[in-house]
C-alpha positions as CSV (number, residue, x, y, z in Angstrom):
1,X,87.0,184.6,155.6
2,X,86.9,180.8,154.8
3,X,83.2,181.1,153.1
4,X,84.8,183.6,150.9
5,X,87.8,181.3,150.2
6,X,85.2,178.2,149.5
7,X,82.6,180.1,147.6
8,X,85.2,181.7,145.5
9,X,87.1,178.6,144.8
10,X,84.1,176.6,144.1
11,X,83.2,179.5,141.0
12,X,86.8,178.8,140.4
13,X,86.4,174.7,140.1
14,X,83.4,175.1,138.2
15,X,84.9,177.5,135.6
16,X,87.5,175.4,135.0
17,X,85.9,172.1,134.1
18,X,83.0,173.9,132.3
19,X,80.4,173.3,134.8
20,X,77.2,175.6,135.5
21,X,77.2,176.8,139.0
22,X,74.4,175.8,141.5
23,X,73.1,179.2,143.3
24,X,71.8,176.6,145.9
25,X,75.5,175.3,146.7
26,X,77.0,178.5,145.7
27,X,74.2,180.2,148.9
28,X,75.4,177.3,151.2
29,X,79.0,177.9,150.5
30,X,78.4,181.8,150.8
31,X,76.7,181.4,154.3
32,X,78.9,179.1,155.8
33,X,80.7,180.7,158.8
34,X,84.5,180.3,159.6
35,X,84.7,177.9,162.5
36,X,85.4,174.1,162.9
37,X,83.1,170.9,162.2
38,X,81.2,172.6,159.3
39,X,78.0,170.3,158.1
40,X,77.1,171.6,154.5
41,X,73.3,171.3,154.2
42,X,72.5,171.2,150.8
43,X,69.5,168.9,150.8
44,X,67.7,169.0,147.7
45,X,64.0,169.9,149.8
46,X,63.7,172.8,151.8
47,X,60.6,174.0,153.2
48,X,61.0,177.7,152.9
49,X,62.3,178.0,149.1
50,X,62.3,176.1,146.4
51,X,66.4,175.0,145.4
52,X,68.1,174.1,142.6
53,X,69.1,169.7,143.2
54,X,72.2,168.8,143.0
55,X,73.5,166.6,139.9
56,X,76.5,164.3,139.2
57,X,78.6,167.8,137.9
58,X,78.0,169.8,141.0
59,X,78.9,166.7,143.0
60,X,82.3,166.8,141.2
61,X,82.4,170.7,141.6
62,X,82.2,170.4,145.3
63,X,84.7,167.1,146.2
64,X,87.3,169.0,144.1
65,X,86.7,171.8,146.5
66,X,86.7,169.4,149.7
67,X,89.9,168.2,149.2
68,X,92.0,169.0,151.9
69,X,90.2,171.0,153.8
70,X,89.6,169.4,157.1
71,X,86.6,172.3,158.4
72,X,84.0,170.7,156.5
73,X,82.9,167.3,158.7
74,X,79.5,166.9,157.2
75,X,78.0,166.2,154.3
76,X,73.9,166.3,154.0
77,X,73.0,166.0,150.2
78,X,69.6,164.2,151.1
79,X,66.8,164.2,148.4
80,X,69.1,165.1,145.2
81,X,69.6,163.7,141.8
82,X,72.9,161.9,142.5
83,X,73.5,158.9,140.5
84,X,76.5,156.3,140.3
85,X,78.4,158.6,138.6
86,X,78.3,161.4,141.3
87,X,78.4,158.4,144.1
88,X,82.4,157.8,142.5
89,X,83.2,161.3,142.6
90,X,82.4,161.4,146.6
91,X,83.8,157.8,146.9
92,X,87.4,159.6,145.8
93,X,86.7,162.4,147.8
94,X,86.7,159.8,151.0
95,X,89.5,158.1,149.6
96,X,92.2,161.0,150.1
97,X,93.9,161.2,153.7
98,X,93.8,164.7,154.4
99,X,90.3,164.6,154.5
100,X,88.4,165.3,157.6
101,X,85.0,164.0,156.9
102,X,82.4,162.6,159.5
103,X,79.3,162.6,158.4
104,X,78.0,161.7,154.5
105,X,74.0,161.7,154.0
106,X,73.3,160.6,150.4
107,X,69.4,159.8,151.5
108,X,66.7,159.9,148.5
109,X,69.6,159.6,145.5
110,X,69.2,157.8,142.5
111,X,72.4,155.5,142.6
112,X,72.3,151.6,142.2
113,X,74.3,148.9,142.8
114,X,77.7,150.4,141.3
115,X,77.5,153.4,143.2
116,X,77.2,151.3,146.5
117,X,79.9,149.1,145.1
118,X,82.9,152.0,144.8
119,X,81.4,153.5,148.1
120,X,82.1,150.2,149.9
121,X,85.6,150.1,148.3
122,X,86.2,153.7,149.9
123,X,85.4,152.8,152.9
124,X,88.1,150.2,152.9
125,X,90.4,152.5,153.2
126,X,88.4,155.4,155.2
127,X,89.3,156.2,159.0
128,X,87.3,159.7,159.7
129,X,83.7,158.9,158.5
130,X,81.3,157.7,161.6
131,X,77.7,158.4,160.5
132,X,77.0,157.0,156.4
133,X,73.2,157.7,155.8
134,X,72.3,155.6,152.3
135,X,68.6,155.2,152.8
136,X,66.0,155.3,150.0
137,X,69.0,153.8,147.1
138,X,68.0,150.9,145.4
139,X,71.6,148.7,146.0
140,X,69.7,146.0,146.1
141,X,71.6,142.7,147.2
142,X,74.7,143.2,145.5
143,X,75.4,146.3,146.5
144,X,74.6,145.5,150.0
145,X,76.8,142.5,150.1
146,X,79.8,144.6,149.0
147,X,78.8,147.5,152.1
148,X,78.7,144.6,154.2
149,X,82.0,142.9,153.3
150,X,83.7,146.2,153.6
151,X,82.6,146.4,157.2
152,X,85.0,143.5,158.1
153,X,87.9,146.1,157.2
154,X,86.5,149.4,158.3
155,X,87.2,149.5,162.0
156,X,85.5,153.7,162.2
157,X,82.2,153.7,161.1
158,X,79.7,154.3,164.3
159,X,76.0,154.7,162.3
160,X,74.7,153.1,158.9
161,X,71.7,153.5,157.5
162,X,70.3,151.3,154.8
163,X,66.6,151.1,155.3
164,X,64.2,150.9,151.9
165,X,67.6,149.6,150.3
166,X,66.0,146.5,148.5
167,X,67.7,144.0,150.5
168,X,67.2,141.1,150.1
169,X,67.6,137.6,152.4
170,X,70.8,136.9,151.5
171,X,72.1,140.6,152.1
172,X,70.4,141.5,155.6
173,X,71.7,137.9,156.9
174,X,75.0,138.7,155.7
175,X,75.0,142.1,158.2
176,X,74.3,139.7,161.0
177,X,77.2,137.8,160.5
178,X,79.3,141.1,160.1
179,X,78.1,142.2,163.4
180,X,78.9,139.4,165.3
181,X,82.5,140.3,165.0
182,X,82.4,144.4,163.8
183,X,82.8,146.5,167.4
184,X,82.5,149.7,166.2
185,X,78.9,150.2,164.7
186,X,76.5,151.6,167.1
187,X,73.5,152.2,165.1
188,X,72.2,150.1,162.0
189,X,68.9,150.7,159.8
190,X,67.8,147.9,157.9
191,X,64.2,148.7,157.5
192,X,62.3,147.9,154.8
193,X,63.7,145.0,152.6
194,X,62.4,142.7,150.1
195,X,61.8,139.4,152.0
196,X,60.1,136.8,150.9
197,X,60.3,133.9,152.8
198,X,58.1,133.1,155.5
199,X,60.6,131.2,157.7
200,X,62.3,134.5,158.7
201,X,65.9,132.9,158.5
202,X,67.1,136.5,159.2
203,X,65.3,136.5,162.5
204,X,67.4,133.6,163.6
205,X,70.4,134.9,162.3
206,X,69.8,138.2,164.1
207,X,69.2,136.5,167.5
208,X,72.5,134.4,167.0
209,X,74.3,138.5,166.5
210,X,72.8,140.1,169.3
211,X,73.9,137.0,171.8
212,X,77.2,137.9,171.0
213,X,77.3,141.7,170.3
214,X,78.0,143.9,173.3
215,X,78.6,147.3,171.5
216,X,74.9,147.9,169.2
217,X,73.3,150.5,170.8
218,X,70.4,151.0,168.6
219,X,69.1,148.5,166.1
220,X,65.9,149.5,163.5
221,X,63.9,146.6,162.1
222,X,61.0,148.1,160.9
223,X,58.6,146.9,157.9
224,X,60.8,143.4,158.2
225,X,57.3,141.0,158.1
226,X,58.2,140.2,161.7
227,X,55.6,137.4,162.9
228,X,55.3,136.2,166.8
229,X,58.1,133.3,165.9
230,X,60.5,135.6,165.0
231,X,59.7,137.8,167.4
232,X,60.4,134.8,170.0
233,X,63.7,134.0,167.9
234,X,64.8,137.6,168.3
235,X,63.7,137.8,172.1
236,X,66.3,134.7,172.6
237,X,69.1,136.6,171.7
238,X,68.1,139.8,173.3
239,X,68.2,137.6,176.8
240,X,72.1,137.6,176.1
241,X,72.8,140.8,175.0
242,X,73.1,143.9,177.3
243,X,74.1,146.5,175.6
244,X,71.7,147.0,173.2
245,X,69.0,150.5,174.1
246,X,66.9,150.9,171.3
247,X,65.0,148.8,169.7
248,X,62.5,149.3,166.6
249,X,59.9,147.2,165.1
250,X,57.1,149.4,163.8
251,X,55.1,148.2,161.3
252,X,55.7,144.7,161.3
253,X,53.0,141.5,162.0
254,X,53.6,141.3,165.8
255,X,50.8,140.2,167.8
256,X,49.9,139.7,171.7
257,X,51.7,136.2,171.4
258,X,55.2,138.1,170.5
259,X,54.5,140.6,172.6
260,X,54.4,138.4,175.4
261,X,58.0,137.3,174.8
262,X,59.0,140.7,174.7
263,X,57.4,141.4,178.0
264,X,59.1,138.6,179.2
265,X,62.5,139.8,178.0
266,X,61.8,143.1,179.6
267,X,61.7,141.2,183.0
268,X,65.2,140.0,182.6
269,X,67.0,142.8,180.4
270,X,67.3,146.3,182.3
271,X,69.2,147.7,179.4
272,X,66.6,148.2,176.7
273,X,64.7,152.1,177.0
274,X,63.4,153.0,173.7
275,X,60.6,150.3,171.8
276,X,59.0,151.1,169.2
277,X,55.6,149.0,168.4
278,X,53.9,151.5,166.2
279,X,51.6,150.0,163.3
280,X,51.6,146.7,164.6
281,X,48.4,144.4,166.2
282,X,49.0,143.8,170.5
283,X,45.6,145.2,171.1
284,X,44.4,144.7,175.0
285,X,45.9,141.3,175.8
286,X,49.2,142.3,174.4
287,X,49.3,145.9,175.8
288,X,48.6,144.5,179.3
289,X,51.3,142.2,179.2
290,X,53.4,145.0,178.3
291,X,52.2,146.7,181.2
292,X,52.7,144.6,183.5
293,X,56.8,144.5,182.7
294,X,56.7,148.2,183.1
295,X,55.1,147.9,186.3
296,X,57.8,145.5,187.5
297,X,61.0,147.7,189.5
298,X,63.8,146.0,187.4
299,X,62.7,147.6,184.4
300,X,64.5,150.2,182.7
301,X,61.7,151.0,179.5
302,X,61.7,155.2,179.6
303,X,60.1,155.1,175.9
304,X,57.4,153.4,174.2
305,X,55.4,153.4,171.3
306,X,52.3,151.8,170.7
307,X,50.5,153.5,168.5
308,X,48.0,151.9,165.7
309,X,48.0,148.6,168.0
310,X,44.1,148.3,168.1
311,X,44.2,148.4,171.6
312,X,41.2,149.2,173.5
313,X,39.9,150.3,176.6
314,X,41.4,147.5,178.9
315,X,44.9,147.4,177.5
316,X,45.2,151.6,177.1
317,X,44.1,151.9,180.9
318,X,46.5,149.0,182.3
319,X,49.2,151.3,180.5
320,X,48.2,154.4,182.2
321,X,48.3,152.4,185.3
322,X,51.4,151.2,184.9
323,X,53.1,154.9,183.6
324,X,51.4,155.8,187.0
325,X,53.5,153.0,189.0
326,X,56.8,153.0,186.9
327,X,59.7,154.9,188.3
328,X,61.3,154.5,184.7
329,X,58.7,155.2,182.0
330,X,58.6,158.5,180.9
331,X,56.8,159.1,176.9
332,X,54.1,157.1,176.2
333,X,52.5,157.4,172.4
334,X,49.3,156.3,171.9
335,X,47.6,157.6,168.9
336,X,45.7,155.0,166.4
337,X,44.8,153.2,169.3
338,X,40.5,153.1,170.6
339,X,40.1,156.1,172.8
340,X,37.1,155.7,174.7
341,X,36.3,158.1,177.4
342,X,37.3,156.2,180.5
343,X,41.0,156.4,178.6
344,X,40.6,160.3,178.0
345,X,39.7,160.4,181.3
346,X,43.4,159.0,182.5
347,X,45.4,160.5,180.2
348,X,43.7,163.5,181.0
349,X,45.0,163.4,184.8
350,X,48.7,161.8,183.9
351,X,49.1,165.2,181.7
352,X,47.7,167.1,184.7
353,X,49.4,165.7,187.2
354,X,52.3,166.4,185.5
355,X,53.4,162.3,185.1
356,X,53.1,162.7,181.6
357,X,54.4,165.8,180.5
358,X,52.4,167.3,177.3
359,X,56.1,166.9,175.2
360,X,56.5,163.2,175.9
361,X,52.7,162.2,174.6
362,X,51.1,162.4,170.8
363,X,47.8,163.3,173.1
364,X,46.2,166.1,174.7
365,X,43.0,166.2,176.4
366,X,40.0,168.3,175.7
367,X,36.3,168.9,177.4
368,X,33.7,169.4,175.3
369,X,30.0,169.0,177.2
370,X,30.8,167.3,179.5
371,X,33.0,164.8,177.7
372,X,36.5,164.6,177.7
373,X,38.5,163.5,174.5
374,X,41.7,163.6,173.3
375,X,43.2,165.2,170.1
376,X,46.1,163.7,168.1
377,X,49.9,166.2,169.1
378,X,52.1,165.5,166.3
379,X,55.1,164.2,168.8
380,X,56.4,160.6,167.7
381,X,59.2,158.8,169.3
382,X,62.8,160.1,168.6
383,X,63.8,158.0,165.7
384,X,67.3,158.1,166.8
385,X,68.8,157.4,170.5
386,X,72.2,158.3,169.6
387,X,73.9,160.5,167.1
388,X,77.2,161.2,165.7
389,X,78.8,164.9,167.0
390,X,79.1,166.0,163.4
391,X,75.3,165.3,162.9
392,X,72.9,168.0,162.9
393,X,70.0,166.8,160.4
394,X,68.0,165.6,163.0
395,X,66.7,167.4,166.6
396,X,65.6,165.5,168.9
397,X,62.7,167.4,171.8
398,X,62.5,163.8,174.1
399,X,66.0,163.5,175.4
400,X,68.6,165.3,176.1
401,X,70.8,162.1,177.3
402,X,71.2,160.7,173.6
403,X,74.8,162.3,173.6
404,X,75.7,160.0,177.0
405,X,75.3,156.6,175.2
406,X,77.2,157.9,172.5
407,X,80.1,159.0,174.5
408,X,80.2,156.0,176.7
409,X,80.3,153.3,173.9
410,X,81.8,155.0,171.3
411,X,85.1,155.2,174.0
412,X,84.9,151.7,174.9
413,X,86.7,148.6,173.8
414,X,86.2,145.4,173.9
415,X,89.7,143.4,174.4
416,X,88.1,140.2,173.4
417,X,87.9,140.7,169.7
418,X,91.1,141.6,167.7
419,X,90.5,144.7,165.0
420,X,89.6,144.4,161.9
421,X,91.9,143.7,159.2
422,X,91.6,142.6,155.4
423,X,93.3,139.1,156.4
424,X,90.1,138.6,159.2
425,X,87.4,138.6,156.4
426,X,85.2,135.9,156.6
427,X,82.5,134.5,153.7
428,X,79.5,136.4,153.7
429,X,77.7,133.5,152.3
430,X,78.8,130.1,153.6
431,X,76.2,130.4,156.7
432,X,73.1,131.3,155.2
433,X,71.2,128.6,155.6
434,X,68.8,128.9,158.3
435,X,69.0,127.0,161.2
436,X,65.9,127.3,162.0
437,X,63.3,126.5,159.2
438,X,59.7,125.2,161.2
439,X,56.7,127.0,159.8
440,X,54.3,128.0,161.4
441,X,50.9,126.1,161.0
442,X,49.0,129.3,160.0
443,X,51.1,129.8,156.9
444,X,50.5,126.2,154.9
């Protein structure tokens, strides 16, 4: 059996350079089962039993193994003890031709900026990987800067996530100007980064990418500081872009103001389906303009989040009015929000009635004398709306369409952009001044 040939040869690899074996790799590599597209899941948490994380050694243990064997398309080696060191090892590993790779999740490591450094240099010279999962590594700008450069040559890469990163300005604005150009990437993750302007440059910068992208399908901007001028810089793009389906921005400073341009956006653009405005502050006034874009037959919204919005009884009842009306809108979260009874009351017969199905809510109701309240289901929005083939570290119990998009963009092409090559880089940095630099009266 192939598990046999693996886990033998691994012993083998790790005898040979003088390196302790890992029981936990040594389990996974005993357990895999002879078939194509193997993901190895040695994430460094499990919930059932406590394992053994993976260090720089066992990182060079395992690509020595990897080499040339095209069963293994997925990587997860989330929430380990991988450092720069271990980071060059893989970086090799993508390097070699024979490899059949797809998927690398290096989530929750410990490497820096040289580690993202030799990654981006594999990845000039990488054609199998589609889904790179770097979140939680502090690159910080440099490191960034070097990922995005290496974008303008890798022409295969479908998913990148870089959220909680330490990006800063200069960094997430030079990913907008990749994008404008890169055709390929379907999914980016830029949450989290270390901005501190208040003139939100990037947002501008951003709105200038998604006028002339065509091919992002799902775009996360959460924790960014977003503010109701940015979101109205952001919303100006999004007017020109139609092929973008989900968009994030929990936890950011949007108010009923920016919410109104994103209602108004909703009026015009029938591609978005999935928002998420968890941890942000619409409250009534915001959540009714929302509602009244849902209400309206050209829009396509199927998902939204609006939890921890301080939105009271007006705004959570015009929502449950308008998830009555919509032909479109199908999961609705809530949670965080004020839940007065009259609101219990409605969510109560939308569950009943069957409009809102008990799997697509974060609420269920309850009677107690009289009274009816709701209680808190832990069900969230998917965080993803597509993913890779090769990726199974994530299930997803709202859709079953996420595969479609996927399929459908992933096979298109778009004749009006030549492919990337190294002679078609352009400077990361010669555009970074904003264009737009008023500031808003609140801030002096």
């Amino acid at each position: 059996m192939v598990s046999e040939n693996i886990s033998e040869f691994y012993c083998a690899v790790c005898s040979e350079n003088e390196i302790q074996i890992n029981p936990h790799v040594l389990k996974v590599l005993q357990e895999t089962t002879e078939t194509e597209n193997v993901t190895l899941k040695l994430s460094g948490s499990h919930h059932l039993r406590n394992v053994q994380r993976l260090d720089d050694q066992d990182i060079l243990a395992l690509s020595k193994c990897l080499k040339n064997n095209k069963r293994v398309t997925g990587l997860d080696l989330r929430y380990n003890n991988i450092t720069d060191e271990g980071v060059g090892h893989l970086a090799e590993l993508l390097q070699e031709e024979s490899l059949a790779l797809r998927s690398l999740d290096l989530m929750l490591n410990d490497f820096q900026i040289n580690g993202a450094e030799v990654l981006a240099k594999s990845l000039e010279c990488n054609s199998t990987l589609l889904s790179l999962r770097l979140s939680g590594n502090k690159m910080e700008s440099r490191g960034a800067m070097q990922l995005a450069s290496s974008l303008q040559v890798n022409n295969t890469l479908q998913e990148l996530q870089l959220a909680d990163c330490d990006l800063d300005t200069q960094s997430v604005i030079a990913f907008s100007i990749v994008l404008k150009s890169n055709r390929t990437l379907l999914s980016v993750d830029i949450s989290r980064p270390l901005l501190f302007s208040l003139q939100e440059e990037w947002a501008v910068h951003f709105s200038d990418m998604l006028a002339l992208n065509s091919s992002l399908v799902e775009l996360h901007l959460g924790k960014m500081g977003l503010s109701d001028i940015g979101m109205e810089r952001l919303t100006e793009g999004l007017r020109q872009n139609h092929g973008l389906r989900y968009l994030d921005l929990r936890c950011n400073r949007v108010t009923r103001d920016g919410v109104r341009f994103l209602a108004g956006l909703l009026e015009q653009n029938p591609s978005l389906e999935v928002i998420d405005l968890s941890s942000n502050r619409i409250e009534d006034v915001g959540a009714m303009y929302l509602s009244e874009a849902v209400a309206l037959p050209g829009c396509s919204l199927r998902e939204l989040s609006v939890c921890c919005n301080n939105i009271g009884r007006k705004g959570l009842l015009s929502l449950a009015h308008s998830l009555a009306v919509s032909t479109t809108l199908s999961h609705l979260y809530i949670w965080g929000n004020l839940l007065e009874e009259p609101v219990c009351q409605a969510f109560r017969e939308l569950t009943s009635s069957g409009r809102l199905p008990a799997e697509q809510t974060d609420v269920s109701a309850y009677e107690v004398d009289g009274r009816v309240f709701l209680a808190e289901v832990f069900q969230r929005l998917r965080k993803h709306y597509i993913r890779t083939n090769c990726s199974e570290t994530d299930t997803s119990t709202t859709s079953n369409t996420a595969a479609e998009p996927f399929k459908k963009h992933a096979s298109s092409t778009d004749s009006n952009f030549p492919p990337h090559t190294s002679e078609q880089r352009v400077p990361l940095q010669s555009n970074l001044n904003p264009p737009y630099t008023h500031q808003h009266p609140n801030r002096l």
